[in-house]
TORLO-961922 format. One line per field, with one value per residue (C-alpha): x, y, z. Coordinates in steps of 0.2 Angstrom, whole numbers, plus 2048, in hexadecimal, padded with zeros to 3 digits. Layout:
BEGIN
X <- [X, ...]
Y <- [Y, ...]
Z <- [Z, ...]
END
This chain:
BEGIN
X <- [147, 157, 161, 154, 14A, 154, 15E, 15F, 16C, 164, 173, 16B, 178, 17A, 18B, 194, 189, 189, 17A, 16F, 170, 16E, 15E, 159, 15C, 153, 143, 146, 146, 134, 12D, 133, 12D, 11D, 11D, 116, 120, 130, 13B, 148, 156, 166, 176, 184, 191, 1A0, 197, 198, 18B, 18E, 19D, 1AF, 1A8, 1AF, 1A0, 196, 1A4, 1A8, 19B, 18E, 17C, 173, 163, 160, 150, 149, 13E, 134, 133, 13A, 131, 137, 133, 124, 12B, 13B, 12E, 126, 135, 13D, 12A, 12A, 13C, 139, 129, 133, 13F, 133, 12F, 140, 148, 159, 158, 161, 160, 16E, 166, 171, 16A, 175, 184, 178, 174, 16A, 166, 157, 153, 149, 146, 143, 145, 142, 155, 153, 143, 14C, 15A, 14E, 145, 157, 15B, 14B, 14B, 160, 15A, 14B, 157, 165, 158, 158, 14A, 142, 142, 14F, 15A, 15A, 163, 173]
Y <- [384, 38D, 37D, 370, 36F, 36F, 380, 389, 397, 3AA, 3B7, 3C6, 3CC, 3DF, 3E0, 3E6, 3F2, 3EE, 3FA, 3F5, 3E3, 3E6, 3EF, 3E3, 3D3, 3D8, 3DC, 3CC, 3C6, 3CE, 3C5, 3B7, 3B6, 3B7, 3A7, 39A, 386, 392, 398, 3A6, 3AF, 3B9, 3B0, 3B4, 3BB, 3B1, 39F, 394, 395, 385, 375, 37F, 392, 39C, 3A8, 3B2, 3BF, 3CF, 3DB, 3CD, 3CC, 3BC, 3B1, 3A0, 398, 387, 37D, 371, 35E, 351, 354, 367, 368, 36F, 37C, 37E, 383, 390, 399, 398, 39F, 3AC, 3B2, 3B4, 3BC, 3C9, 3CB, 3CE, 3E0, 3E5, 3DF, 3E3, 3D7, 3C7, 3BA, 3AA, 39B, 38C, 37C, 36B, 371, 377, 38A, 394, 3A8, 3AD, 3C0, 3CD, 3C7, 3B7, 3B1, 39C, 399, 39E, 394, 385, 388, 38B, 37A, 370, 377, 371, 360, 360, 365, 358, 34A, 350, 351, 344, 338, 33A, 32B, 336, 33C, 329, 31F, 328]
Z <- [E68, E65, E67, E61, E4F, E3F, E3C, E2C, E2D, E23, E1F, E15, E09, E05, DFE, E10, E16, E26, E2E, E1F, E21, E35, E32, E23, E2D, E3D, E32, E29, E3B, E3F, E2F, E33, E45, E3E, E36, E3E, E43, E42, E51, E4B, E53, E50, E4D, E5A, E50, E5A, E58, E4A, E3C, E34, E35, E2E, E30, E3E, E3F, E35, E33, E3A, E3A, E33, E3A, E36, E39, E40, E3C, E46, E41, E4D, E49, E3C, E2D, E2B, E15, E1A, E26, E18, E0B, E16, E1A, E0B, E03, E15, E0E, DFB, DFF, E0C, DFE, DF0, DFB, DF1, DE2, DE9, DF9, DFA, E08, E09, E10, E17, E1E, E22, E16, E06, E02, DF7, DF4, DF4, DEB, DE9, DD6, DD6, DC3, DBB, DC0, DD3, DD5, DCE, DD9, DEA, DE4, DE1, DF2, DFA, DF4, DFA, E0A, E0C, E08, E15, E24, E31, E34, E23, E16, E06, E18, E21, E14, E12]
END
């Protein structure tokens, strides 16, 4: 599934610490492998994460997450819950998610504001996607 399904692009931030961002990411990576209707892997560094972006940057490690069929909200909702609740374990973790040109940041302290902001970017999303009723009549 690593060229089919809808992909959602999963940096996790540390501030340029590369080794902990590594180590953080490929655990992410095992949390998320655990979930199921998703298909993840790590991002090649050289390749394009998205239309305009060269790469993730030097040094980078990221996560791309697939998700099978066209109706993916569903899927969306359960990563973006698998992610908040891998980033609750530490009120210090913060994970960008990008998906067809929209991002948010998901952390370890979720407050009103974030969810509000993780809800705006799931109804974005859901009206991007192709072959649903909000994403067909643009």
């Amino acid at each position: 599934m690593r060229d089919g399904g809808l992909r959602w692009q999963l940096v996790v931030e540390t501030g340029g610490d590369g080794l902990r961002q590594e180590r953080l990411t490929r655990d992410l990576h095992a949390a998320l492998q655990e979930t199921d209707g998703l298909s993840v892997g790590f991002t090649d560094a050289d390749k394009p994460v998205a239309p305009g972006h060269k790469g993730t940057g030097v040094g980078d490690i990221a996560l791309w997450a697939a998700t099978a069929g066209a109706v993916a909200r569903p899927v969306a909702r359960i990563l973006i819950t698998a992610i908040t609740e891998w980033c609750a374990r530490d009120r210090h973790r913060k994970v960008e998610v990008t998906f067809n040109g929209h991002s948010a940041a998901i952390t370890g302290r979720p407050d009103a504001a974030q969810q509000r902001v993780i809800s705006d970017f799931l109804d974005k999303v859901a009206a991007g996607e192709p072959g649903t009723p909000e994403g067909s009549g643009e």
